[in-house]
N, C-alpha and C positions, 0 to 999 in steps of 0.2 A: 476590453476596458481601455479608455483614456489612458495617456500616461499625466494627464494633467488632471483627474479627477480629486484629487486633494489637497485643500489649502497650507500654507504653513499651520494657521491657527487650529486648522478643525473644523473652518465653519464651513467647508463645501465637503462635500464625503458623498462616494462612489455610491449609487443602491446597489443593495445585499440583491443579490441573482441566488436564485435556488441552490442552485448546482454549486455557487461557491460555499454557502451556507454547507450543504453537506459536504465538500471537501474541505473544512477547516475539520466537521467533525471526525470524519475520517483522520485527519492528520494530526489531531490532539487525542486522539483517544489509543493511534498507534506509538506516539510520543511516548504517553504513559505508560503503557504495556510494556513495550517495547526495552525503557527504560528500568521496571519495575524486573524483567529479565533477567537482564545485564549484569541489576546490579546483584540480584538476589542470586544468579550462576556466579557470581564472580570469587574466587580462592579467596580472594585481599578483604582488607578492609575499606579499600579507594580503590576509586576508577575514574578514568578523563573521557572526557566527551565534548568535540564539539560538533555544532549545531549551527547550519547554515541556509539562511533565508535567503536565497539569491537576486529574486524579485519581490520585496518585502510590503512594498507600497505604507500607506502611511498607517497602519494599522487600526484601522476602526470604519466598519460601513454603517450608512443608513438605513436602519432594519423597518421596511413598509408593514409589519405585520406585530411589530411590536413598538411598547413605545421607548425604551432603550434602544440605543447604537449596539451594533454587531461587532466583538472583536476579533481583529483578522491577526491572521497566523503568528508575526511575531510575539503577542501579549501570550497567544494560546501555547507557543513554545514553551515559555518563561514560567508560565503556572503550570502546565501541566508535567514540566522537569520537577517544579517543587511538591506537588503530592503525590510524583511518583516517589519522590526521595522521602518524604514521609510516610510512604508506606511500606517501605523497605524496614525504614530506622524503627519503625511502631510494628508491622505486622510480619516480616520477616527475620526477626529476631538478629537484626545486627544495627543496634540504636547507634552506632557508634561509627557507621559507614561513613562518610567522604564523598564528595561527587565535587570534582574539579571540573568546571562544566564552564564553557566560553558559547556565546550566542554571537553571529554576525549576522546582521542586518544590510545588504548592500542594494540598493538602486540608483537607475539613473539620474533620478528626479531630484532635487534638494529640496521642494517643496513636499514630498514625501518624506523624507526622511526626518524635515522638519516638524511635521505630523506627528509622526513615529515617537520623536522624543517626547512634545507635549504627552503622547498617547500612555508612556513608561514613567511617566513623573504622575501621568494621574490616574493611572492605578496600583500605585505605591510600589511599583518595580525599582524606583530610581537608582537603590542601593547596586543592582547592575550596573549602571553608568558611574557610579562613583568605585565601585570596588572595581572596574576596569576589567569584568566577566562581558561586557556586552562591547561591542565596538560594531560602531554605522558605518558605512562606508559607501561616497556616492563613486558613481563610476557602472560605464555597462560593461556588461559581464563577461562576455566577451574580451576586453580591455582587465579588464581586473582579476582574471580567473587565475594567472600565476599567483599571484598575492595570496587568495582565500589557499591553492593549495600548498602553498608555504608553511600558512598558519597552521593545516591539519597537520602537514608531514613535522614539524617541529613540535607541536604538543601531540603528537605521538594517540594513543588513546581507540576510542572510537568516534567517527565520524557519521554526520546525516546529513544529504545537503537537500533541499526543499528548491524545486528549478521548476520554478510556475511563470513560464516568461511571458509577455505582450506581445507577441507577434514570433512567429515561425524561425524567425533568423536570428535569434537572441541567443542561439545558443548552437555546440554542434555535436556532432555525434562520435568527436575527438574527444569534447572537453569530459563525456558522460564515461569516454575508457580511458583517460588520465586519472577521473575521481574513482573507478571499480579497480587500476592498478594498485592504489593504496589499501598497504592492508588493514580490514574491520572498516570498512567504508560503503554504505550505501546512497542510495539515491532513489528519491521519488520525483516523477519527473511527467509534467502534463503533457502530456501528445497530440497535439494538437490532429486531429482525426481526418475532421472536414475541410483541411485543408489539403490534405493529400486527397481528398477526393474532389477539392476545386481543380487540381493540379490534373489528375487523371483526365479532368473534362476538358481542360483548356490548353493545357500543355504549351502555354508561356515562358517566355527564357527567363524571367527573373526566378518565377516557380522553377525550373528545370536545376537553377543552379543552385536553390535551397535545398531542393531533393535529394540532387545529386549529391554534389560538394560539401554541405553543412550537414546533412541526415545521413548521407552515401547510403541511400535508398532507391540508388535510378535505376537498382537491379532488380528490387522487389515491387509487388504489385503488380508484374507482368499480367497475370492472367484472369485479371479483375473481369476482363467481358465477358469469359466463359461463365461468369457467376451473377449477371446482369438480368436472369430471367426472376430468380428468386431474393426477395430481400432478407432472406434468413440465409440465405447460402452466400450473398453478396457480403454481409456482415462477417459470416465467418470466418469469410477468405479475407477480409481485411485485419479482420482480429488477430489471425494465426500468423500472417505473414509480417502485423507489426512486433507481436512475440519472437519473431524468428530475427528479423530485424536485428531488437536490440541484442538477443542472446547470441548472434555472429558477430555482428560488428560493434559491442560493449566488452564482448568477450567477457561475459557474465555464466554464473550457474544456476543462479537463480533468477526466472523472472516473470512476474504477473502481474495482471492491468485489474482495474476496475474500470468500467467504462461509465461515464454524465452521458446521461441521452435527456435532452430539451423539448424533443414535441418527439411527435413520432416514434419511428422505433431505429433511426439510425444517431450510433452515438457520435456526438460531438467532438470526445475530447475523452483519450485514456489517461487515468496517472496508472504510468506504469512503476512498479515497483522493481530495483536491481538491486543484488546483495551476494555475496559467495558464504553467505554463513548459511546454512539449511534453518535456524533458529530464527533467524530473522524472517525468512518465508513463511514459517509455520505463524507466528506471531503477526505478521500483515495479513496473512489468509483468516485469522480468528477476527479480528479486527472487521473486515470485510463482510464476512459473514453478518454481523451486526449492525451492518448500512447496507446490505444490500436490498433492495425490494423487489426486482425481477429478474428473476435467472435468465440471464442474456441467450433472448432469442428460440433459443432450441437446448433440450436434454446435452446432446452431443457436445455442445459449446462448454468449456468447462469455465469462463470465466461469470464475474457477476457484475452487478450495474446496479444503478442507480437512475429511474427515471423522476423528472420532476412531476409531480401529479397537475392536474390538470384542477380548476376550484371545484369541480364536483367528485372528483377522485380524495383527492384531500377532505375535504366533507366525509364521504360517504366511509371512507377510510381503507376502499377496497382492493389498492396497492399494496396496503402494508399487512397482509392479513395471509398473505403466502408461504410462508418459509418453515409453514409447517408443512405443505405437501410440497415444497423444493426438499427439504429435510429427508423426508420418505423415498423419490427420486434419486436423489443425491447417494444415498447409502444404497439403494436398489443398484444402483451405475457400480458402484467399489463391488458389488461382490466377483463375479467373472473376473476381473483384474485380479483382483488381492489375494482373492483366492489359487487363483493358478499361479500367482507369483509366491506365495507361502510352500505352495508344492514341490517349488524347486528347490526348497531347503531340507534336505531330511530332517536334518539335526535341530532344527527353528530358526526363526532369526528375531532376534529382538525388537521389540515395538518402535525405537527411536529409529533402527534400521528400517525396516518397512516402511514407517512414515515418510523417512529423508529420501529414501528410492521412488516412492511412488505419488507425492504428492503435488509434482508438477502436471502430473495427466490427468487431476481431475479436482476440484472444486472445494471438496470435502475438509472441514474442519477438523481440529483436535480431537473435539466433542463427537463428530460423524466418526471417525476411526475407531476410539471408544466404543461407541455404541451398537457400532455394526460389528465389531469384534465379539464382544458380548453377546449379540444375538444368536452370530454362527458358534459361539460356543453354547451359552444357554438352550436355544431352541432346536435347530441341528443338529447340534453335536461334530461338526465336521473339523474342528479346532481343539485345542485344548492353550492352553497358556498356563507355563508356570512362574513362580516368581522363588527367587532363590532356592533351586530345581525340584520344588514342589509345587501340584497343580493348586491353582488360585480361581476361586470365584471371584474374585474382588470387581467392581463395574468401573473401579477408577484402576485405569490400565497405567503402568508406570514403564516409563523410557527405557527400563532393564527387563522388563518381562519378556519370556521368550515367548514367543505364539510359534505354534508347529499344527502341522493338520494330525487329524486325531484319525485313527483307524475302526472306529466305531462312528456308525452315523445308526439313529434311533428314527426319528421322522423329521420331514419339511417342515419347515418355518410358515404358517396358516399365513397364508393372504388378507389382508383387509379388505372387506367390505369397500 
């Protein structure tokens, strides 16, 4: 994208590309959740939160497939904070909650930003700009990054910062472990993919010094040739070792990508997910799971993706018609792990234990753990779970229930058809 793609007024606006279109849903729909978390785990009756767009652009595209404008990430921050906070105060049973919540808006552009504010006065946000919850700020990121974390580390709270930059050098892979040193702070952050893999082919000094010195990635990737025969194995090795990447040099404990793949089957562009809270993973992987439409590449690979359809894929609708047999697969993968790792507990360990230990190696949702728990109890028998130290049938598995392998197994679990 331009960084000139938007007018002060509004009357020029970027076209909506697929792939953004599904990462705003992605990121308004983790917003919400996310949010709805927070507040409903939270002891208090208030919580602070702020929330940072770092390349914001001017908030609204032009949607080719509809005849309304698309709105872009900061609008969808803004609304999707307020009904998460409305479902907290109406369905959570604490009508009475608080959310001191600050948004910053920063880019380069002033002509963006100008955008932006037209964009928050006309869809009745303005009371942000007036009640001084929202603050623009132009300036690259780069340049301005002490500033943003100023503001987190003085309003204290929890933190998100949204680092969708324009180009490879917008950002470094200091500023992503200065934002993971603060604590309750994460970060979604686009990776640019195909550009590490322009960089592997050409191996140009201006690439060399974004690699090196801004990503301090000129260690990884080494062994990208050995994987050159196969494009499932070539994908994998780049997927694994941008994972490894961030979770060494973010000094992170949590960390998962979603992968945009645009034609073909190599993806463009990860937003990788970093957090040190186990809650926060589980809550972006549920998230994911609900955009995802092709399980990346191979069983083995444990992340997910998002391809754009192709106009007879989107017709025929037969992208999105998968995630009932990734489902089946996905929970088929958890048993051998989860299971030999339950064995090593005599005594049990508890379902939120299990989950936080094991759910970087593999794909699986809330709902997959649940369910595949349930099975090996129900049909097996090779489990049992109790819930305040009595056994439970119950199918909604609760964060204190213990799971322990059972000393009675009666028959196999029937294969499908």
């Amino acid at each position: 994208m331009a960084k000139d793609d938007w007018s002060p007024d509004g009357t020029m606006l970027p076209t909506l590309e697929e792939h953004t279109r599904k990462k705003h849903e992605v990121v308004e729909q983790y917003i919400h959740d996310w949010v709805v978390t927070l507040c409903s785990n939270h002891v208090g009756q208030s919580s602070t939160l702020t929330i940072i767009d770092a390349f914001c652009g001017g908030g609204i595209y032009e949607d080719p497939k509809n005849e309304s404008n698309w709105l872009g990430s900061p609008i969808r921050f803004m609304n999707s904070v307020a009904k998460a906070l409305h479902f907290v105060q109406t369905q959570k049973g604490k009508p009475g909650f608080i959310l001191d919540v600050h948004f910053i808006f920063a880019d380069s552009n002033k002509n963006h930003l100008d955008c932006l504010r037209k964009q928050i006065k006309d869809n009745n946000l303005e009371h942000h700009l007036i009640n001084k919850t929202c603050t623009l700020i132009e300036g690259e990121f780069l340049t301005i990054f002490d500033r943003l974390i100023n503001v987190v580390e003085t309003r204290k709270g929890h933190s998100f910062f949204f680092i969708d930059p324009y180009g490879y050098t917008d950002y470094s892979m200091a500023n992503i472990r200065r934002i993971m040193s603060i604590r309750n702070s994460e970060v979604l952050v686009n990776y640019m993919l195909d550009f590490i893999q322009r960089f592997l082919k050409k191996r140009d000094q201006q690439m060399q010094h974004s690699l090196g010195d801004l990503l301090e990635a000129g260690n990884y990737y080494r062994d990208l040739g050995k994987h050159n025969h196969l494009v499932r194995s070539r994908q994998s090795y780049l997927r694994n070792e941008t994972i490894r990447l961030f979770r060494e040099k973010a000094l992170v404990k949590y960390a998962y990508s979603f992968g945009m793949i645009t034609d073909g089957q190599a993806v463009k562009y990860y937003l990788i997910h970093l957090a040190n809270n186990p809650t926060a993973q589980k809550v972006i992987k549920d998230a994911l799971w609900f955009h995802n439409n092709i399980y990346q590449y191979q069983y083995e690979i444990f992340g997910l993706s998002f391809k754009v359809p192709l106009e007879d894929e989107e017709l025929m609708g037969n992208l999105f018609n998968i995630n009932e047999d990734d489902d089946a697969v996905v929970q088929d993968r958890l048993q051998p792990k989860i299971m030999d790792f339950v064995a090593g507990y005599e005594r049990g360990i508890s379902f939120r234990e299990l989950h936080t230990l094991t759910m970087q190696e593999n794909p699986a949702s809330t709902k997959h753990y649940q369910e595949f728990l349930a099975k090996m109890r129900d049909y097996t028998r090779d489990i049992e779970i109790l819930r305040d130290g009595k056994t439970t049938k119950a199918k909604n598995i609760q964060a204190n229930d213990i799971i322990k392998r059972s000393n009675q197994k009666i028959f196999n679990f029937p294969k499908e058809d």
